[in-house]
C-alpha positions in Angstrom: -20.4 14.9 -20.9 -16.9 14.0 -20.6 -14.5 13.0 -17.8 -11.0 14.1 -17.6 -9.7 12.8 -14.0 -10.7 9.6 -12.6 -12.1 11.5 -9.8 -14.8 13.4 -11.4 -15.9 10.0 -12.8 -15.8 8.4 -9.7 -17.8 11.4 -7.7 -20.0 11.6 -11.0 -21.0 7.6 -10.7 -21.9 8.2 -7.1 -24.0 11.1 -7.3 -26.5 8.7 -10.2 -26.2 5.9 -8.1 -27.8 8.1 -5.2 -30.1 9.8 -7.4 -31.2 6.0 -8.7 -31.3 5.1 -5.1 -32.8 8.2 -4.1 -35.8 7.2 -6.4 -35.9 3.5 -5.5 -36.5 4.7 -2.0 -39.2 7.2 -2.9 -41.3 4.8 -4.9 -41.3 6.3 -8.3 -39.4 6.2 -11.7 -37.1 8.4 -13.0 -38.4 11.5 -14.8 -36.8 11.7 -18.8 -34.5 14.4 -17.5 -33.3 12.4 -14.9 -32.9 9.3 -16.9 -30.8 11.0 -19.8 -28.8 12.8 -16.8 -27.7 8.7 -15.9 -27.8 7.5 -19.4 -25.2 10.7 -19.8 -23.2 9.6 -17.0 -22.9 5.7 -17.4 -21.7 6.4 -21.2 -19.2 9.3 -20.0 -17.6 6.9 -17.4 -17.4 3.8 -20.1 -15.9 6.7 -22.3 -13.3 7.8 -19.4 -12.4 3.0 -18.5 -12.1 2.5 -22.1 -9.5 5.7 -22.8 -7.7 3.9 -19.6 -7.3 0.9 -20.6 -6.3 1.8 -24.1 -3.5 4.2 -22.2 -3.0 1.3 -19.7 -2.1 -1.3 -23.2 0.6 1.2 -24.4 2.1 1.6 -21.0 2.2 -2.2 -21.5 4.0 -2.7 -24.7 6.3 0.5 -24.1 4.6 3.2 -25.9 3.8 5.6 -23.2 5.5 8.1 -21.0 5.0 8.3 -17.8 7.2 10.7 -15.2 8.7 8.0 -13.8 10.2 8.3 -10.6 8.0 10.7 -9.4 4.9 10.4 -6.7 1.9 10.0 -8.8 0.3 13.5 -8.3 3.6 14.9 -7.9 3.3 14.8 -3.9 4.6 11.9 -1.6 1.3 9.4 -1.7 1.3 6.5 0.4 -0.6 2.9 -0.4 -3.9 2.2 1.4 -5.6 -0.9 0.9 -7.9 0.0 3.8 -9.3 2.2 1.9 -13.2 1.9 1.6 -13.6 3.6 -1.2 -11.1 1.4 -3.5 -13.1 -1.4 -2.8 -16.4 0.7 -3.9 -14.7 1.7 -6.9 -14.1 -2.1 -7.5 -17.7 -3.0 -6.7 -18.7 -0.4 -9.4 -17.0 -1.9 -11.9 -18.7 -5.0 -11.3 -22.1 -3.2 -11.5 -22.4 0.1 -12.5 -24.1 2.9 -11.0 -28.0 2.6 -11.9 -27.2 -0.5 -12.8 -29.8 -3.3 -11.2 -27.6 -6.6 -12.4 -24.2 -7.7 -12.1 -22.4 -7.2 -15.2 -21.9 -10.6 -16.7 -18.5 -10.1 -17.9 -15.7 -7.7 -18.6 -12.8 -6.1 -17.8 -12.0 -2.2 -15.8 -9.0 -0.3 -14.6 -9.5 1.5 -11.3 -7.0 3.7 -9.3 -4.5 2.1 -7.1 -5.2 3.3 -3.6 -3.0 6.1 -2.3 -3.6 9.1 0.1 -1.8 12.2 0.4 -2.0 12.6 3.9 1.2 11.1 5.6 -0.2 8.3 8.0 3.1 8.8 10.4 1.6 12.1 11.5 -2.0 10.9 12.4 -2.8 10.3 15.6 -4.6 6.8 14.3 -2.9 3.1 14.6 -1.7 2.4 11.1 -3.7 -0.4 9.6 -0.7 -1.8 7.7 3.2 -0.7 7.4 2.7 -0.5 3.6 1.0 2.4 4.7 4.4 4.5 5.9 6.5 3.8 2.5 6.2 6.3 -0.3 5.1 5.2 -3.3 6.9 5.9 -6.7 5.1 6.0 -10.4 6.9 3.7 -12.4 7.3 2.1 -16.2 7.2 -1.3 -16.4 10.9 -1.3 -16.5 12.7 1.1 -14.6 16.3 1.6 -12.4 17.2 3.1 -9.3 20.1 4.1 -7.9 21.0 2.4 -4.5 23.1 4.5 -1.7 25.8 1.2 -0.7 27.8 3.7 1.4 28.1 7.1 2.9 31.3 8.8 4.0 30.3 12.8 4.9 33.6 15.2 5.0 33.4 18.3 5.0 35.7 20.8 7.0 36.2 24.7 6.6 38.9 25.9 3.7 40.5 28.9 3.1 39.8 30.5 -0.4 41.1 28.2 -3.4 41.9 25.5 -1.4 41.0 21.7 -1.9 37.8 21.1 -0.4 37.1 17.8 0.9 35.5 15.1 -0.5 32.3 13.0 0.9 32.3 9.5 0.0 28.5 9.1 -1.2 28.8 5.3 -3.1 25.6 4.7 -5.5 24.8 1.7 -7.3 22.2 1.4 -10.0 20.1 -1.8 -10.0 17.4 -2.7 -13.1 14.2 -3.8 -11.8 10.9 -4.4 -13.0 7.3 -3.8 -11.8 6.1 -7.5 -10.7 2.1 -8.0 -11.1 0.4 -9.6 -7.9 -2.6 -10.9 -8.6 -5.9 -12.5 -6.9 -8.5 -14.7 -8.1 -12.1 -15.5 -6.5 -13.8 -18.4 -5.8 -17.0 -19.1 -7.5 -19.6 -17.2 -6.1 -23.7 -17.0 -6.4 -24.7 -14.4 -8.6 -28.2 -13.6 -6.6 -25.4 -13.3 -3.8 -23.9 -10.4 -5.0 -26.5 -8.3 -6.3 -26.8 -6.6 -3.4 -24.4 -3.8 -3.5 -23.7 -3.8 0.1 -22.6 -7.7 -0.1 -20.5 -7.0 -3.2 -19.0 -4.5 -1.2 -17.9 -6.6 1.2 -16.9 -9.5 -0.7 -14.5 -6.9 -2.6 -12.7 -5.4 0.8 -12.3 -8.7 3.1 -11.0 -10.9 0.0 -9.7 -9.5 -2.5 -8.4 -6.4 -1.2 -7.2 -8.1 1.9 -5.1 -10.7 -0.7 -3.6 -8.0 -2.4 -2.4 -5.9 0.5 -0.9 -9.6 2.7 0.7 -10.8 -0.6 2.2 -7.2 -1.3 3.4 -7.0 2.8 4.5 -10.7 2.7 6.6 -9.5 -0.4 8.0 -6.4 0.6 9.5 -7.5 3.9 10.1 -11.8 2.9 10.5 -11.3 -1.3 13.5 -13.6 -2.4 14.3 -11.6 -5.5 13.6 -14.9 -7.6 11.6 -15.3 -10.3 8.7 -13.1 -10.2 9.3 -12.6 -6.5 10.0 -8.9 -4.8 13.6 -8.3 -3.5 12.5 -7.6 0.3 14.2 -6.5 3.3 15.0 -9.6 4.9 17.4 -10.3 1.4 18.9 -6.6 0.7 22.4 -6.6 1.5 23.3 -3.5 4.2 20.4 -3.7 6.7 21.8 -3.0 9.8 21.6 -5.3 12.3 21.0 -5.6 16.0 20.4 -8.6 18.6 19.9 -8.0 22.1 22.5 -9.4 24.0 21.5 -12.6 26.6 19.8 -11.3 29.8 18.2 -8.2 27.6 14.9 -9.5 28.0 13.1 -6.3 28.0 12.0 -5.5 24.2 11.3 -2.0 25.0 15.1 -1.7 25.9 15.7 -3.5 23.0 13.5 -1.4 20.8 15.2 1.7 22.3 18.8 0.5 21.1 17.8 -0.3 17.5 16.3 3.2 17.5 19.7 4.5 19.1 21.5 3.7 15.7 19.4 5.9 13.9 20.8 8.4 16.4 24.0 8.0 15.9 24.1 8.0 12.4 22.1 10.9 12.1 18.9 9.1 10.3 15.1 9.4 11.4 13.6 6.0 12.3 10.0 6.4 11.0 7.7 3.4 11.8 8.3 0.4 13.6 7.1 -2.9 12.8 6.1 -6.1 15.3 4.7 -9.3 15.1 1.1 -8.8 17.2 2.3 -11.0 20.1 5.4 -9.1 20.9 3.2 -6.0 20.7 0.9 -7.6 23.1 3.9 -9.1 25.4 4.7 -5.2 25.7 1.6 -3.2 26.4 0.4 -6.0 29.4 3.8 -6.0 30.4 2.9 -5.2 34.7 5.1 -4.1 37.6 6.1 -5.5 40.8 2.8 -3.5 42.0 0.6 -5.5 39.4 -0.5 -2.9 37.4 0.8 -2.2 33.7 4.1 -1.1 33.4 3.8 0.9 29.9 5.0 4.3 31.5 5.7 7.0 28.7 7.5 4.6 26.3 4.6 3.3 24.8 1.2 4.8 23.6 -1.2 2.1 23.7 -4.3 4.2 21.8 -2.2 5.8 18.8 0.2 2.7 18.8 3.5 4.2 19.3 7.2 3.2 21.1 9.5 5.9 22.0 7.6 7.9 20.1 7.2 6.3 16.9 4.4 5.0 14.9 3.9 1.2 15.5 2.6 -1.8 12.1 1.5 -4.9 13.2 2.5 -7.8 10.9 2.1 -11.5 11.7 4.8 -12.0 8.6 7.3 -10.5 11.1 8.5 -13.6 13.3 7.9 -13.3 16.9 10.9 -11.6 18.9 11.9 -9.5 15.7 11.5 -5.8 14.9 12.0 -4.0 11.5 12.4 -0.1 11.7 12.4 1.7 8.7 14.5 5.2 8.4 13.0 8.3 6.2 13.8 7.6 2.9 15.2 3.9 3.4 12.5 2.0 0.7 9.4 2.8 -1.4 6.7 1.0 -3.3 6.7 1.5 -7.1 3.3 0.9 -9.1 1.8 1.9 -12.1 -1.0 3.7 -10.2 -3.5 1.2 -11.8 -5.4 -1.7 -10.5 -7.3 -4.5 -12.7 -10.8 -6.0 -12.3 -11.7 -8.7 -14.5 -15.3 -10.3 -13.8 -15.9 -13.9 -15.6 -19.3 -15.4 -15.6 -18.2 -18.1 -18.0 -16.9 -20.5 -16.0 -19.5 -21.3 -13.7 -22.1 -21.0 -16.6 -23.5 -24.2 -15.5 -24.1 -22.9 -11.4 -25.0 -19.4 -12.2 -21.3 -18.0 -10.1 -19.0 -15.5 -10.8 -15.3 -15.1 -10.2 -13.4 -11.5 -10.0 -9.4 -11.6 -10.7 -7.8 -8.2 -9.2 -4.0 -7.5 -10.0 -2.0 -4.9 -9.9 1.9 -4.3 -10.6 4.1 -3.0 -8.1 7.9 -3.6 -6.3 9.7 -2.7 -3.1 12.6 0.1 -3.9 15.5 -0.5 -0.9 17.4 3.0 -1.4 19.0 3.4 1.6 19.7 0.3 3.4 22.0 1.9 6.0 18.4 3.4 7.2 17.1 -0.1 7.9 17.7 -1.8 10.8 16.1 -5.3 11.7 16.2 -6.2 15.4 16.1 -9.2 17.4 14.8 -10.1 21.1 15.4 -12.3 23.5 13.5 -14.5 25.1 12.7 -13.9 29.0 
């Protein structure tokens, strides 16, 4: 048996871990057919980590050769930490299908978690705004080219006559793919042996880490250090403040979107701190009754028609909006689990470290526009 996508391992280890379970349920062993069918499996999949993470080592010193620049399965994929099955994959690397113990120690590679499906166009709330950037494959090392300014002319000319020229300024920046990382606390072995609590564990701490640090990043990032570059320090966001006495934030909303307009961009999501999303859908009328109107869908989160991220990392009375093709997320498509029983020898407790390596690409900051309310 061998494994050539990470998929067919993945769907592989699920379908022994239901036939194990399948059998635990019944009451009865494993015949010798079924047990060399898992036996088969759980060495295939080691097989498929261990050719990985030797690929994943020679991206690391330079060696390998990725397509960088491009999506990772060569169509846009977006980041979802949400995902349930990332965190599953996690759990199984921490005990492996048929497996009826934790492992005690060691270290796996697991997909980053992407989707092809474009979150804008479902007609679900987005769970996170990392979910409506496009992420990039990248080396560890890599450039982009930045668009600085953009000057369209074009006219109609006769035959063999000067055309026009378009003013399209590009400046190429060096960057680097930054790892964020996450580290357990201790935790009871016998606590964890249950899959269903590993589970768990994985999605509301360490997947939760990754995605806040990644967000907090992306929009807050300094550009120092180890640190992201983020929104609020790239040079050519545009800017808008409501002026005094503008104390409606759908208005305001509205006008930040109107400069997308008129420089013939598409705003894609906007993003709100939860209380100004809250100050707006229980807005009410003189009559009493909520004053939403068509503006705003409440049930697929959406203003003026756009797809609405809540982020408490956005400061109240503040609004990002982020144009098509403004910024993406580069990774290396890989996430690492590390599982340490060594430590906590002494207690019997575990500690999982997760990191990945990513960075916020700003493109086109012309299609960025960070607003600012005011007050009632």
């Amino acid at each position: 048996m061998h494994f050539k996508t990470n998929t067919e391992r993945s769907l592989a280890l699920a379908a022994a871990q239901e036939l194990v379970g399948s059998a635990i349920k019944a009451g009865r062993n494993l015949t010798d057919a079924e047990n060399a069918d898992v036996e088969a499996t759980l060495k295939a999949a080691e097989d498929f980590a261990r050719g990985t993470k030797g690929r994943a080592l020679l991206d690391a010193i330079g060696k390998s050769a990725p397509v960088d620049g491009e999506p990772l399965d060569g169509g846009t994929e977006y980041l979802d930490f949400n995902s349930k099955a990332f965190g599953r994959k996690i759990a199984q690397s921490i005990k492996p299908a048929g497996s009826k113990a934790l492992i005690t120690t060691g270290s796996q590679i697991v997909d980053t978690p992407l989707v092809v499906a474009n979150p804008l166009t479902l007609a679900k709330p987005l769970q996170s705004f990392l979910q409506a950037l496009p992420v990039v494959r990248r080396a560890a090392v890599y450039s982009i080219l930045r668009q600085v300014s953009r000057t369209p002319n074009a006219s109609v000319v006769a035959p063999g006559a000067t055309k026009p020229v378009s003013a399209m300024t590009l400046q190429s920046f060096e960057k680097r793919l930054k790892i964020v990382a996450t580290l357990s606390e201790p935790v009871n072995r016998y606590d964890l042996e249950d899959f269903t609590n590993l589970d768990l564990f994985v999605q509301s701490e360490l997947q939760y880490a990754i995605q806040l640090e990644i967000e907090d990043q992306v929009l807050n990032g300094d550009g120092t250090g180890e640190n992201f570059t983020g929104l609020n320090n790239t040079s050519g966001i545009q800017l808008y403040t409501a002026p005094a006495g503008q104390v409606d934030d759908l208005v305001s909303i509205r006008k930040a979107l109107s400069i997308f307009d008129n420089s013939g961009e598409t705003a894609n999501v906007v993003i709100l701190n939860p209380t100004d999303w809250e100050g707006i859908v229980t807005k009410r009328n003189s009559s009493g009754a909520f004053d939403l109107g068509t503006a705003v869908n409440e049930e697929t989160r959406r203003v003026w028609g756009k797809p609405v991220a809540l982020s408490g990392l956005v400061p109240s009375n503040t609004a990002w909006v982020l144009g098509e093709g403004s910024a993406n997320v580069s990774t290396d498509g890989r996430t690492h689990v590390d599982w340490d029983a060594s430590s906590g020898f002494a207690k019997n407790t575990l500690q999982a470290r997760v990191e990945t390596r990513a960075e916020v690409d700003v493109v086109r900051p012309s299609a960025i526009v960070k607003a600012t309310f005011v007050d009632a």
